[in-house]
C-alpha positions as CSV (number, residue, x, y, z in Angstrom):
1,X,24.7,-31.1,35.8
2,X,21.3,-30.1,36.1
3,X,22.4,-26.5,37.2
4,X,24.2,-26.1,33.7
5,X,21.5,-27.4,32.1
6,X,18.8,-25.2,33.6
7,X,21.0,-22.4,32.8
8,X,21.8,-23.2,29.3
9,X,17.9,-23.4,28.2
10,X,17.2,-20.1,29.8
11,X,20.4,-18.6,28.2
12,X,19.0,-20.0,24.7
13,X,15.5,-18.3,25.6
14,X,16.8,-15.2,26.4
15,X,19.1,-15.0,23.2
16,X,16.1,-16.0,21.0
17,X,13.8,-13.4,22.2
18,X,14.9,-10.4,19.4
19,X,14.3,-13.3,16.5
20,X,10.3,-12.7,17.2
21,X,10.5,-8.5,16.8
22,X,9.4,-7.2,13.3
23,X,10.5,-3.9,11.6
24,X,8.0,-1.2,11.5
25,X,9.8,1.9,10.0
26,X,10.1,3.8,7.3
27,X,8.3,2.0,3.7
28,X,6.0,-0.4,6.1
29,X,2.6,0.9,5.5
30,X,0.6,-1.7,7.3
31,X,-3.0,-0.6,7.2
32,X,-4.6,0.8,4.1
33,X,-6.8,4.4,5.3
34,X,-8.6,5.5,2.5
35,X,-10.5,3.5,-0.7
36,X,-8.3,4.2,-2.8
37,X,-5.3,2.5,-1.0
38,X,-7.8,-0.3,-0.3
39,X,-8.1,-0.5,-3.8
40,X,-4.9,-1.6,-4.5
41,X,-3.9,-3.0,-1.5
42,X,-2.0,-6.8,-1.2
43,X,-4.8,-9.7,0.3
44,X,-5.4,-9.8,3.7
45,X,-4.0,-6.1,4.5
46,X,-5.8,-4.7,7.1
47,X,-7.9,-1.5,6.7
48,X,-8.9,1.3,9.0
49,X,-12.0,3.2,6.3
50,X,-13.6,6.8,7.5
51,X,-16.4,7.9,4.8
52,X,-20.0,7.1,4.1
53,X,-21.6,4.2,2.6
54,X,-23.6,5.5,-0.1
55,X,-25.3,2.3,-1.8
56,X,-26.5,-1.0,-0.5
57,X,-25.3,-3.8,-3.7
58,X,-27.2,-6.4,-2.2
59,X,-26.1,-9.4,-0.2
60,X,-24.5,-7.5,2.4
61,X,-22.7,-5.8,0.0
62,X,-22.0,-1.9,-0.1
63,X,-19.9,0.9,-1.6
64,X,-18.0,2.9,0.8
65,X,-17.0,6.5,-0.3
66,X,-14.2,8.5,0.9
67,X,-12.7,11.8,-0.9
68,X,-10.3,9.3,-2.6
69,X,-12.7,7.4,-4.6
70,X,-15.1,4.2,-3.7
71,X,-14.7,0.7,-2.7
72,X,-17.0,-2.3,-2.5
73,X,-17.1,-3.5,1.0
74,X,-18.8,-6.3,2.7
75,X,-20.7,-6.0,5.9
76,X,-21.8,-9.2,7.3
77,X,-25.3,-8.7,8.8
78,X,-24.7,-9.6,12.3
79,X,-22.4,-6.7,12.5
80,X,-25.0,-3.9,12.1
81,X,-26.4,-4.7,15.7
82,X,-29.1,-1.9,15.1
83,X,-26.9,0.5,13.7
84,X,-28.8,2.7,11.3
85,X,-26.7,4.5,8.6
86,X,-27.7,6.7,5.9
87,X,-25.7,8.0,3.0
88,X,-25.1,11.1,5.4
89,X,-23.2,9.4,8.4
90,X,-19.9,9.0,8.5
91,X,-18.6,5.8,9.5
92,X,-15.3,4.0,10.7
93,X,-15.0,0.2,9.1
94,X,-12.7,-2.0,9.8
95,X,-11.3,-5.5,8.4
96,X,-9.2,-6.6,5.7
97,X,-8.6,-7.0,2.0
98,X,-10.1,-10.1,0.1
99,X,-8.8,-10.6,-3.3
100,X,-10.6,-13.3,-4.9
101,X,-11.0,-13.6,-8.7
102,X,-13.9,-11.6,-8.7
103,X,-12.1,-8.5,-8.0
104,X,-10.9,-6.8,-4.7
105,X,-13.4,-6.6,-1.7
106,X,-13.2,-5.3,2.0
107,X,-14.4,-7.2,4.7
108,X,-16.0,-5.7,7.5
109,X,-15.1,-6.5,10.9
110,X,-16.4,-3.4,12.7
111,X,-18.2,-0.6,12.4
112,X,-18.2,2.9,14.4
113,X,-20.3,5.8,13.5
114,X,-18.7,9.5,14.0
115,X,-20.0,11.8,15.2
């Protein structure tokens, strides 16, 4: 008895394993690349940013610009870890939408200058 009942949970486990794969083809565009994607992007989608932040807004707020237009972004001040950035360097930031009623805003979880 046990036998069949050992081998019926592993046959279950083994024929749920395909229910927990997603599709990630054609129309899935899971990471917004440049401002103006980011823009319009759906809350919480995940952004990948390469420009320059050109103007600090004030509590830890900045606007990123890329050749597609600018975005507000938000860059928590823990993050900078002695970074220094200029309107020159080009940076990489990471993180996701935040739509709140205020508008749309990016929040920052890393930051990578290029070189």
């Amino acid at each position: 008895m046990s036998k069949k009942l050992t081998g019926s949970i592993i046959l279950s486990c083994v024929l749920t394993l395909p229910a927990f794969a997603a599709y990630n083809g054609p129309g899935v565009n899971p990471h917004a690349k440049t401002a103006a994607q980011a823009g319009e992007a759906k809350d919480d989608t995940p952004v990948e940013l390469t420009g320059h932040l050109v103007k600090s807004l004030g509590d830890e707020k900045y606007l990123f610009r890329d050749a597609t237009g600018d975005v507000e972004v938000e860059i928590d001040d823990a993050l900078w870890r002695d970074i220094e950035v200029s309107g020159d360097t080009t940076v990489t930031l990471r993180g996701e939408v935040d739509d709140e009623w205020q508008g749309i805003e990016i929040e920052i979880d890393s930051i990578d200058i290029i070189n």
